[in-house]
N, C-alpha and C positions, 0 to 999 in steps of 0.2 A: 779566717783570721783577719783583720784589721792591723794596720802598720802605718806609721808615721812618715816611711821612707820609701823609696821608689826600689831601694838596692839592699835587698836583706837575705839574713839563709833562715833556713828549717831545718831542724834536725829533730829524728825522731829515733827514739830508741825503744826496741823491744825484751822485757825483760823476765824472769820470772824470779818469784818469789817465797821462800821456802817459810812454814811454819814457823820459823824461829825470828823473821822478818828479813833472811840474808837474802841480796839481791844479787843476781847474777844474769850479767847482760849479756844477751840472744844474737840478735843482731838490729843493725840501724842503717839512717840513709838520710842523705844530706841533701834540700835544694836550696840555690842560689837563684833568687827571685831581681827580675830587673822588669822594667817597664815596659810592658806589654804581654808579662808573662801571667797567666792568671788574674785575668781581666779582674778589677772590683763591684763590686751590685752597687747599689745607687746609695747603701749605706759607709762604702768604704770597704765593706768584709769581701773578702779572696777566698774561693775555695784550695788551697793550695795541696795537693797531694805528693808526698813523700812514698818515695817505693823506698823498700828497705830490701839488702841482700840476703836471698837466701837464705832458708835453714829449715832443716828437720829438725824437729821438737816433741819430745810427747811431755805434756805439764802431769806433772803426777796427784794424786789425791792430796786434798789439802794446802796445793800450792798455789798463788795470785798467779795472774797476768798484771804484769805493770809495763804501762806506757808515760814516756818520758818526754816531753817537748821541750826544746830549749831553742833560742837565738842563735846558737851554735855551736862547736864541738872542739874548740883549740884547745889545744894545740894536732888531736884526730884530725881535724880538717882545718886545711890554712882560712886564717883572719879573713873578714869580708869587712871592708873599710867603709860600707856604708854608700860609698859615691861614687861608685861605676868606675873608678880608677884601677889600672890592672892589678891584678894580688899582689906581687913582685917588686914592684917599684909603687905602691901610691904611700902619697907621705901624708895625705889631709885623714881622721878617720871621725867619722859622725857615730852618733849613736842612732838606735831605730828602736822605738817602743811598738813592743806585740803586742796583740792583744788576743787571746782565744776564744772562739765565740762558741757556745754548746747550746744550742736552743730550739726549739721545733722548727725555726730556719735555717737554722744553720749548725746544723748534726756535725760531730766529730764524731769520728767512725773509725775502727780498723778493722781489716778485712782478714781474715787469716782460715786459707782455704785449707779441709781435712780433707 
């Protein structure tokens, strides 16, 4: 992923998907990206890795896997203000454009061990 800002989150949500298109969410997992964390390659793009909590699952016949990426998850996880200022007390808030990269360099992947 590619990002505008030095201080952003990932959220990733695992879901599944029933025949009739009703989604019901699995489980998910949030990180809080600051400078230094998830070095960028030479074009800007982050490998950033989201573990997500736990869970037994069996997906039955006929039903998707859906994966969710978002910027974040508020009011589930507290606001990230963009500028390295504490959660609690920051009063400046930036915006940060993502960008997600899926390409024979840069694979988005999830792992889900049976």
């Amino acid at each position: 992923m590619r990002a505008d800002g030095e201080y952003f989150d990932v959220f990733a949500r695992l879901c599944d998907v029933d025949p009739d298109g009703r989604s019901e969410n699995l489980s998910d997992g949030l990180v809080r990206v600051a400078p230094g964390m998830f070095p960028p390659d030479r074009d800007g793009v982050r490998a950033v890795e989201v573990e997500l909590w736990p869970v037994a699952y069996v997906f039955r016949r006929g039903h998707r896997i859906r994966v969710q990426l978002a910027g974040g998850a508020h009011p589930r996880y507290a606001r990230n203000p963009g500028t390295g200022e504490p959660l609690g007390s920051a009063t400046t808030l930036r915006p940060v454009t993502q960008e997600i990269w899926h390409d024979e360099a840069h694979p988005t992947v999830i792992r889900l061990p049976a």
